[in-house]
N, C-alpha and C positions, 0 to 999 in steps of 0.2 A: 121500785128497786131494780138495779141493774144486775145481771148475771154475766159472768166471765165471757157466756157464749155469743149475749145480744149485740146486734150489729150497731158499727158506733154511731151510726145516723141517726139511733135514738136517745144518745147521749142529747141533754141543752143543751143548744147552738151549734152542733155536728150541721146534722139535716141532709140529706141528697147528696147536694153538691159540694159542700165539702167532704162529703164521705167519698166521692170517688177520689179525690184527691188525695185522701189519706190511704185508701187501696192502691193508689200507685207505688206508696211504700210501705205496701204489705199490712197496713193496717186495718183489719177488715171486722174485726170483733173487739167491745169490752177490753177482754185479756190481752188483745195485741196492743192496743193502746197502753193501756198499762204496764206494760215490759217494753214500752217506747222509751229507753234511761237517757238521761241528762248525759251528752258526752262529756263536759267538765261541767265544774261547780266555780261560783264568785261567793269571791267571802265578802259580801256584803253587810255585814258584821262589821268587822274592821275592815272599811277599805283604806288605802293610802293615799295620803296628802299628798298633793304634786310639788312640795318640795319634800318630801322624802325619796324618791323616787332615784335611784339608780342606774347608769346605763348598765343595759344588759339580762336586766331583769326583767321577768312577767310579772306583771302586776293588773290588781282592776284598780281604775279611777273613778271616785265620781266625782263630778265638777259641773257647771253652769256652762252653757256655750256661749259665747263673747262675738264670735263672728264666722262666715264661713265663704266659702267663694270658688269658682273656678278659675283658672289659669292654665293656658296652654305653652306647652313649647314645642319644639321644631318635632319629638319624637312622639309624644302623646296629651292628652291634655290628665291634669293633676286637680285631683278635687282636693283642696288644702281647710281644715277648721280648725282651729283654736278656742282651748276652753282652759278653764281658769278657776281658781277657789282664792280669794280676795287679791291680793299683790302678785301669785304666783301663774304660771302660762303653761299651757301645754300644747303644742301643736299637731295635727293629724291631720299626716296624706294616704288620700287611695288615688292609685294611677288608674286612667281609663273608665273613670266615673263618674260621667256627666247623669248618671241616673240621681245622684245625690242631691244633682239641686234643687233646692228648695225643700230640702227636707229639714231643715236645721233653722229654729226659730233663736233669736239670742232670749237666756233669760231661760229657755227648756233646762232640766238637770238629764246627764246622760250618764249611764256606766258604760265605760270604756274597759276592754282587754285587750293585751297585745306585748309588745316587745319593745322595751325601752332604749332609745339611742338619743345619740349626741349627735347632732348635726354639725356642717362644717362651723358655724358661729360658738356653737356650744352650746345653742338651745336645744333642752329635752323635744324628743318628738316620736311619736309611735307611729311605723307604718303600717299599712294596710289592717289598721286595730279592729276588733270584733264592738260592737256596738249596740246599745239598748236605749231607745228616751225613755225614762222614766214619766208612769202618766199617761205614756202617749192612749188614745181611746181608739183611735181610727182601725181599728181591727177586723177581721171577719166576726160574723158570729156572737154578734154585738150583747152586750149584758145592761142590767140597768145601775143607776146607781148606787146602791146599795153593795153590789156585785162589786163597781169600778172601787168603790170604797176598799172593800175587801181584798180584792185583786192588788190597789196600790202595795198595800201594808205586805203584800206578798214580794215587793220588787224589792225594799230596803231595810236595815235592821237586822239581818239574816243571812245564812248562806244559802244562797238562789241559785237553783238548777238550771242547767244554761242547753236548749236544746236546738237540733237541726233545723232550720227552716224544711219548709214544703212548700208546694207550687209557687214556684218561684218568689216565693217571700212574703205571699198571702199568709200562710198560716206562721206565725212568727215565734221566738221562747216563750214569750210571753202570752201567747193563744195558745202555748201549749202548757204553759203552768196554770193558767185557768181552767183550763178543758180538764187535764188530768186530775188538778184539784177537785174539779165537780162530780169526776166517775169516782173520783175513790169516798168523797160524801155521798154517793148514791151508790155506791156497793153493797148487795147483800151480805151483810154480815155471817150470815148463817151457812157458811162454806165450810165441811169437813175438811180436812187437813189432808191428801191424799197421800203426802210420804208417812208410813207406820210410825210410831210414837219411839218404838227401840232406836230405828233409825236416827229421828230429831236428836233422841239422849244422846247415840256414838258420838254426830255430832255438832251440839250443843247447838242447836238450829232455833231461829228465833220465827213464830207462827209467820205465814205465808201473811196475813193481812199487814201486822208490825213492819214486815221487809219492806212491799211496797210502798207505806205511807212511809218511812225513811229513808229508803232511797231516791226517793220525790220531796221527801222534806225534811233531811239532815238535821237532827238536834244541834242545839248553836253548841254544843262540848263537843261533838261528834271530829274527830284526826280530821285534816284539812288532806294530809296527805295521804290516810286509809281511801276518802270519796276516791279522791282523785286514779288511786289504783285500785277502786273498785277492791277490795279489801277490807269496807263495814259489816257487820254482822247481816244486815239486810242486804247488797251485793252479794254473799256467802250464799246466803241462801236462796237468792233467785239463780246464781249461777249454778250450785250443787241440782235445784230441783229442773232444768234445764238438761242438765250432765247424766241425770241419775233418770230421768225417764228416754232417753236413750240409749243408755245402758241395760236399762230393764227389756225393753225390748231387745235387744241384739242378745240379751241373754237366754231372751223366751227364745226364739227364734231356734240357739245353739240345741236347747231343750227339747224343741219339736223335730230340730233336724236328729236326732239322736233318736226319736220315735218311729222316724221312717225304716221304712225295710229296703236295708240295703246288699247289696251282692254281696257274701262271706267267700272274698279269696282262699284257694288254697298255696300253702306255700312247703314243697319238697326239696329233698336233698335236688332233683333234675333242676327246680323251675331255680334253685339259689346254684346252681350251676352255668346255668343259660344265661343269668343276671354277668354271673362273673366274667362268661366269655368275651363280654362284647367291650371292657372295662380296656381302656388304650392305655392306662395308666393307671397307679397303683392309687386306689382312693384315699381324701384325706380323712381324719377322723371326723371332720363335722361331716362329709358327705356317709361314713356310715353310720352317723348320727343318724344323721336326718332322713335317709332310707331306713333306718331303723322304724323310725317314726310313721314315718308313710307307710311301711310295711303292716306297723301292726293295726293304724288306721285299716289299710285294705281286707284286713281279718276279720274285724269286726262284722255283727250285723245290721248296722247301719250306717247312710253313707259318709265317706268319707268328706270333709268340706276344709281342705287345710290350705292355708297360705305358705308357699315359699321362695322367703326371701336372703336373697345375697348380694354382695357388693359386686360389684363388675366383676369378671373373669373369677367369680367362686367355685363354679361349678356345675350350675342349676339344670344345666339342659343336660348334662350325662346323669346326671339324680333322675330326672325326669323321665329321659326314655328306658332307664332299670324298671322305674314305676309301670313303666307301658308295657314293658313285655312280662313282670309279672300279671299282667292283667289280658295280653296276646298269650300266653303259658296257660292260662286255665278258659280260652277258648273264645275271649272277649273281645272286641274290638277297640281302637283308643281312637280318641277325636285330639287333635293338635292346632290351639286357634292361637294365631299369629296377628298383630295390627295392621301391619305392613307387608306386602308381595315381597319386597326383598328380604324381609326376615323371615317370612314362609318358605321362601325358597332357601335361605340359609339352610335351616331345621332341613328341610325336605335332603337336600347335599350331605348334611351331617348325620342324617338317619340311614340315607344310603350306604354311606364311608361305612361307619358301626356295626349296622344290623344288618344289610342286605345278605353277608357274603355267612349270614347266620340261618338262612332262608325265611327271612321273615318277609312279606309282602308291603312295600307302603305306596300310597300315591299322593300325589300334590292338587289338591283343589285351589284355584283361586280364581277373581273375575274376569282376566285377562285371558284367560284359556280360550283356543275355539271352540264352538259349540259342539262338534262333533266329539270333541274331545271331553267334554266337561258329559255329556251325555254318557262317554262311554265309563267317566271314572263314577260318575253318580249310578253306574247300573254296577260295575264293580263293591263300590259301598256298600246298596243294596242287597246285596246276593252272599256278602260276607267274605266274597274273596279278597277285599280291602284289609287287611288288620291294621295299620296304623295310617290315620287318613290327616296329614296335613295339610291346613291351609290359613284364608283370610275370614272374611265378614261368610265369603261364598257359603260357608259351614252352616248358615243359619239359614240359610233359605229355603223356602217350605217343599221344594223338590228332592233337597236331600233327603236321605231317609238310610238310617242303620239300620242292619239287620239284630245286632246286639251288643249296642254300646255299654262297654263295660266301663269305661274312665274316661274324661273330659280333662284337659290340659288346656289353661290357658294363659299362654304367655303376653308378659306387657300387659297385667288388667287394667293398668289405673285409665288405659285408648280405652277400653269398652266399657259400657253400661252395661247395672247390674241387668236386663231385660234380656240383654243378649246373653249373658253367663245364663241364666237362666232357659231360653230359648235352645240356645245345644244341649243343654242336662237334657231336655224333654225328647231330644231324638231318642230316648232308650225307649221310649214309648210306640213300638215298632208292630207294622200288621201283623206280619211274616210270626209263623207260630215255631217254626222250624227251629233248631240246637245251632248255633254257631258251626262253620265248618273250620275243622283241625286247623291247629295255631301253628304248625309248620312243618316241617316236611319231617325233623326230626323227633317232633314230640307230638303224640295225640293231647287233645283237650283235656284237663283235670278235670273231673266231677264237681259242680259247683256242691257246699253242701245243703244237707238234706232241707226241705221249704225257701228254698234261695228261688220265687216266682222268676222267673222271664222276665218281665215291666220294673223288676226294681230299681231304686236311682241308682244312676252311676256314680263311682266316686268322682271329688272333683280336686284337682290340682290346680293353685291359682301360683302362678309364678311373677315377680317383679323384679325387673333388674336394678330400679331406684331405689338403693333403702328407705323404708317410710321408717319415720319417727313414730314411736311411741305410740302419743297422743291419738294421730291420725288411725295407725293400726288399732287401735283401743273403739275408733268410730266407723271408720269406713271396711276395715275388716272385723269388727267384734264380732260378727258371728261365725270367722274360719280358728281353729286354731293354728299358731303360728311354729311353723320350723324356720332358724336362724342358718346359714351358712356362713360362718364368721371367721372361715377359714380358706386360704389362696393354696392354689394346688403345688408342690414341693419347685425350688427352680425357678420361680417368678422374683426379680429384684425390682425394688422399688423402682418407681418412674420420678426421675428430676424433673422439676419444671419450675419455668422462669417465665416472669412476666417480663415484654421488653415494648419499649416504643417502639413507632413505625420508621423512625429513622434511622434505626439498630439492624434494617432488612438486609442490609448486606451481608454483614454477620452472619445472620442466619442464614440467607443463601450457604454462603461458602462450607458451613457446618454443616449444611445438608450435603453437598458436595463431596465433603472426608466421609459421612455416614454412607454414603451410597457409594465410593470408593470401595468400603472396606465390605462392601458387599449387599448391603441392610437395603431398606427398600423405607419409603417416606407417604405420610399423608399432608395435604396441604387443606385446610376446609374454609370452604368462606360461607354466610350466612343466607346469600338470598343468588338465583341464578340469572338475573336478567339484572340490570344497573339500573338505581332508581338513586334519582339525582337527587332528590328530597333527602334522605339521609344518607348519603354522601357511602355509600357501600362497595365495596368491589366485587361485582358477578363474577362467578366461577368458571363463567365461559369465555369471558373479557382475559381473566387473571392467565385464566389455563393456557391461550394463545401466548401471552405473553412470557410464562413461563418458559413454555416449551419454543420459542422462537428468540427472543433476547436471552434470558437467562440461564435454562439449560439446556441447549443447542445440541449438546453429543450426547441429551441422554432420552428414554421414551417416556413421556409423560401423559398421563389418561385423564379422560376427563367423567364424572361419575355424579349423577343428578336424577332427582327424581321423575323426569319428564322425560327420561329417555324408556323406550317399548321392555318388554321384562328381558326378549333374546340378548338385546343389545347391554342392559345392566350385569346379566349373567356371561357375558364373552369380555366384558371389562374384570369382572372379579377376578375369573378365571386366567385370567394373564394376570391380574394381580397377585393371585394365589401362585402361581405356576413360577413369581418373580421378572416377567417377560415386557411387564409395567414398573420401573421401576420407582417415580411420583405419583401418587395418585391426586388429583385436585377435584376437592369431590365438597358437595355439602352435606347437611345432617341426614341423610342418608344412610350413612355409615354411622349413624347416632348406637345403634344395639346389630348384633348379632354378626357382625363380619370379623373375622377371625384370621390373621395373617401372621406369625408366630416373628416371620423376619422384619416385619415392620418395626421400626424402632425410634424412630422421629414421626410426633403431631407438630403441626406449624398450624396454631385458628387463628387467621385476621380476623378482626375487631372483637376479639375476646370479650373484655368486657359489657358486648351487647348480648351476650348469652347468657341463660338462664343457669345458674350454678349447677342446678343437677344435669342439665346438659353438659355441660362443659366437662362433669365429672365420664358420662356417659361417653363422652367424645373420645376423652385421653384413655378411658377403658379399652378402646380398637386398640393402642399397643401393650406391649410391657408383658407380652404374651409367651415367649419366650426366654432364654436364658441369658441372652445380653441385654447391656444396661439400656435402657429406652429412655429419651427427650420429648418431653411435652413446651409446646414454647408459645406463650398467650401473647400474643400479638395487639397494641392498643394504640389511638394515636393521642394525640398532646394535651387533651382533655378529658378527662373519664369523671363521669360521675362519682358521686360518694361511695353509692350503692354500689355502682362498677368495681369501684378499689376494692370493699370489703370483700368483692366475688372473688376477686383474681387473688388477694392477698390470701382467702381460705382455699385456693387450691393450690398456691404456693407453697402454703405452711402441712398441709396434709395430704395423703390419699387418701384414709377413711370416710367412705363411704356415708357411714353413718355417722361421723359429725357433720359433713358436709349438709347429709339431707337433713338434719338439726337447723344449720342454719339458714339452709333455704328455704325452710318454713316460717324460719323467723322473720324473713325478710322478704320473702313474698305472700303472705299468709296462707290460709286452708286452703280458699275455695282456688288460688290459682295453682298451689305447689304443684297440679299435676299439669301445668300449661294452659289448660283452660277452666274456665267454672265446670265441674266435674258434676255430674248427676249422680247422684248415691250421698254425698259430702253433703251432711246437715246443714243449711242456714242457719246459725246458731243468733237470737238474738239478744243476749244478755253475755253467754258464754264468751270469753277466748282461749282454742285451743293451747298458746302460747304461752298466755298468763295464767290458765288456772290447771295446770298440765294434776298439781297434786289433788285438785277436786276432783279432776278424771278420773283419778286411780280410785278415790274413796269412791265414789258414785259405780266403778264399775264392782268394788265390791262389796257394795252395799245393795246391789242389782241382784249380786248371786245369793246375798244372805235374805231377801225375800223371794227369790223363786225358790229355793230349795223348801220352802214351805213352811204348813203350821212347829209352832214349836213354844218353848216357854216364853220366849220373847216376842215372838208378834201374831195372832187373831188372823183366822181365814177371812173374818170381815176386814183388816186392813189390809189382806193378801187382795181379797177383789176393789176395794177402792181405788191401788194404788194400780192393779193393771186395767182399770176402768179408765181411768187419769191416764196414763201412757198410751192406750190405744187413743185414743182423741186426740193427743196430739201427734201421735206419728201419720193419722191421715192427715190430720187439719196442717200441722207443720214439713211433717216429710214427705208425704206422698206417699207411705208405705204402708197403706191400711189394711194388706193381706196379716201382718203381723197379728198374734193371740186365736 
């Protein structure tokens, strides 16, 4: 008998060597094989006659092959076959497939998928069709006949699960509907159900073994269109128990952080005075929401772990440093982690402007410092004289050391890994026995209160300027709670923006021209800094000459890139800010945190090749102030499909959070943050996108078994089910500190 956990190499016909094979896609146990799903299904059931057949439509064929061959022309060579059911013909090209020859005997039966067209004659013909011989034996992993018997009856009569090839076409669907076949006849039956039984009833969940053999072998009554969206009772349920033991954990998690002993702020008429001082402008109501929020987090005694998030230019950073100084107010020191030098030094600029002239002390750490320098702020740190320590990665390096961090801020989380958030909480972990020294000149230290130890955790502030979606908040933050700022500060008018070709550039020229006339100040941004003739881009140091030499001549235009030393990025701003620049032509650099109130024109070449939440991050640098601001997407004569839909959603909205909606949609989990993202589950059954309402059930079906015994579920299915979820959070996420 097989167990979920045995490795597949002792499935029949696995063995060794195909088991590393299957380890290359993650297949390394029983259970992973078996949540290996069929990406589509053939209705092998009824298939269609190749004279019913339509252009336009997917269809499967099965038919006899008649003939097949190569033939080359001037641009590639075209593997052409044709197959046939008595008088009728169908023909099928793959271009650049001289692998095919000799693989097509006439007189084999083949199922065909793919996309029906009409060629210039008007004969039916499918290109580049998905393909299966029926019969065929030549396999890995060979069986006898008794097997090949069985296995036949398994290709036709039926709807047949149609799966990924692996090394390179050794292991085929059909080695994998046998294979899988064979584990789920050799599975031990005797597997307890690890989701509680209250649970299955809410909802209406059909046994974990029933799912698997159905989603592997589809009753012939079973919706053709349920498989295909993954919408059968058995899909339901391997994706709910997928959804819901990640959930469970991020819930324990919330539970045990709530156990920890955390700093209990105080908060007086002085320290909600000092808050107010530093305010430049009169708060909106979601920012005193959401300090509302933070505030009574920070009261509590334990620590604080909240997410917040807002649309471009909501707020977040003056929410942020009110949070610091009630935490510099009762003697604490704050950590401030930034992704990037230039938005560390932003923060570092705008904590100066605010607080400084309040006598708060702050310093900037980042890698660029000289060492004499970084020395000297790392001993300031130390000794406590630091209260609010801004910087980069530098924050995390085993030489810093706080004297007593009371709150951790970090902005832009989705750049870091969780190991880093993690790794700055842990500087509260400090030699040094000694009390914080006085939070400023005008206020001594509040008394923490009474059993608040020295070493407790600091609170933690997670800030993102990309709104996430739901779904992802629900996995990659489940364990913060969330503050929303869903509110733009009084005086901000919407930003217009127009998508334009590149032959429309005059135009915009001369509209930057009137804008910077009447006084306003303009960004220009291109995508990459050096010209790389492969994708045909314009560098911003190419562009920037040309600007400032052909096209505007009497005016000062700066040039603004990541490769330039930090002095020199900071003496470019600062004439930007000052207005003394008055184009700036700069790349994603100016992606978050640069803040110029008279900017009022974005001009992005090659729009289109930007990542939507980029492009939203981008147009966020204006619209800062109280005149009307242009955003102008710049594209040239061909854009992709995906392209259009970018530029047509930020045409049609600013919102933030539909934007990031659909830039999940359209770039899925693991990239919406730009890269495969560490913390983001590999889900393998799951999609965040399609099964957004099993998310929500599973995450609160997570809380109705941690909250514990009760009339509806048994300590004994309380421990099976977080027995079940730890195993998989090591074996699947990595995070087996959880429970």
């Amino acid at each position: 008998m097989l167990e979920p956990s045995t490795p597949v190499q002792y499935v029949k016909g696995i063995g060794p060597r195909l088991a590393e094979i299957l380890a290359a896609k993650g297949l390394q146990s029983v259970d992973d094989l078996l949540h290996y799903l069929p990406f589509r299904y053939e209705d092998r059931l009824n298939p269609r006659s190749v004279a019913e057949l339509r252009p336009g439509e997917m269809a499967t064929v099965i038919a006899e092959v008649r003939n097949s061959g190569l033939f080359r022309t001037r641009r590639m060579p075209i593997f052409q076959l044709t197959v046939g059911q008595g008088p009728s013909r169908l023909k099928c090209l793959w271009f650049n497939a001289t692998y095919l020859q000799g693989r097509f005997q006439p007189g084999q039966m083949i199922a065909l998928y793919g996309k029906v067209e009409a060629d210039r004659n008007g004969q039916l013909q499918i290109t580049q069709p998905q393909f299966e011989i029926l019969g065929d034996t030549n396999e890995e992993g060979g069986a006898d006949d008794a097997e090949r018997k069985a296995a036949a009856s398994l290709e036709v009569g039926r709807i047949v699960p149609i799966y990924e090839s692996a090394g390179q076409g050794k292991l085929t669907p059909r080695w994998f509907r046998r294979i899988i076949r064979r584990a789920l006849e050799n599975l031990n039956p005797d597997q307890p159900d690890p989701v509680p039984a209250a649970v299955r009833a809410h909802l209406s969940l059909v046994s974990p073994r029933e799912a698997l053999w159905k989603v592997h072998w589809p009753d012939a009554g079973e919706s053709f269109t349920d498989l295909q969206s993954a919408r059968t009772p058995a899909h339901i349920r391997l994706i709910f128990d997928e959804l819901f033991f990640i959930e469970l954990g991020l819930e324990l998690r919330r539970r045990q952080q709530k156990a920890q002993t955390g700093i209990v702020f105080q908060i007086n008429d002085a320290v909600r005075q000092s808050i107010k001082k530093i305010l430049p402008f009169h708060p909106t109501a979601a920012q005193k929401r959401v300090l509302k929020e933070i505030a009574t987090d920070m009261q509590t005694p334990y620590p604080m772990r909240r997410l917040l998030q807002g649309d471009v230019g909501s707020g977040k950073t003056i929410v942020a440093f009110q949070a610091a100084i009630l935490a510099i107010e009762n003697g604490y020191q704050v950590a401030f982690m930034a992704p990037t030098e230039i938005l560390a030094q932003q923060h570092y600029f705008s904590a100066r402007q605010i607080l400084e002239k309040a006598g708060y002390r702050i310093v900037l750490l980042t890698g660029s410092l000289e060492q004499d320098r970084k020395r000297d702020v790392r001993r300031h740190i130390a000794r406590g004289n630091a209260q609010f320590v801004i910087g980069t990665h530098a924050l995390i390096q085993d030489r810093v050391e706080f004297e007593n961090l009371g709150l951790v801020i970090v902005d832009e989380q989705h750049r870091f890994g969780v190991m880093q958030r993690l790794k700055l909480m842990r500087k509260s972990d400090s030699p040094s026995e000694a009390r914080p020294s006085p939070a400023s000149p005008a206020s001594p230290p509040l008394p923490c209160a009474p059993g608040t130890p020295a070493a407790a955790e600091p609170d933690v502030l997670v800030m993102t300027a990309t709104p996430i979606p739901r779904t992802l908040a629900l996995t990659l933050y489940g364990d913060l709670d969330v503050s929303v700022l869903d509110e733009l500060p009084p005086g901000r008018t919407p930003i217009v923006t127009r998508a334009l070709a590149d032959e429309r550039a005059p135009e915009v020229w001369d509209f930057l021209r009137r804008e910077i006339a009447a006084g306003h100040q303009a960004y220009v941004v291109y995508p990459v800094i050096e010209e790389n003739e492969e994708r045909e881009l314009k560098a911003a140091g190419q562009m920037h000459r040309q600007l400032r030499d052909r096209i505007f001549p009497t005016l000062h235009v700066g040039l603004l890139h990541g490769r330039l030393d930090p002095d020199a990025k900071e003496r470019i701003m600062r004439e930007f800010q000052r207005g003394e620049i008055q184009i700036l032509v700069a790349t994603t650099v100016i992606e978050v945190g640069v803040d110029v109130p008279n900017a009022t024109v974005m001009v992005i070449e090659h729009a289109d090749r930007f990542g939507l939440a980029q492009l939203h991050q981008l147009r966020g640098r204006i619209g800062r102030g109280a005149a009307k601001s242009y955003c102008v997407l710049m594209h040239g004569a061909r854009v992709s499909p995906e392209g259009e839909r970018r530029l047509d959603a930020m045409v049609r909205t600013n919102d933030g959070f539909q934007i990031a909606e659909l830039d999940l949609e359209l770039r899925g989990p693991g990239d919406f943050f730009g890269t495969k993202q560490a913390g983001i589950p590999s889900f393998r059954v799951a999609n965040l996108i399609r099964d957004r309402q099993l998310l929500e059930a599973a995450k609160r079906e997570a809380a109705f078994v941690v909250a514990g015994p009760n009339a509806g579920i048994s300590e004994e299915e309380i421990a099976r089910a977080l027995k079940a979820m730890r195993a998989r959070w090591s074996m699947s996420y990595g995070l087996a500190e959880v429970g």
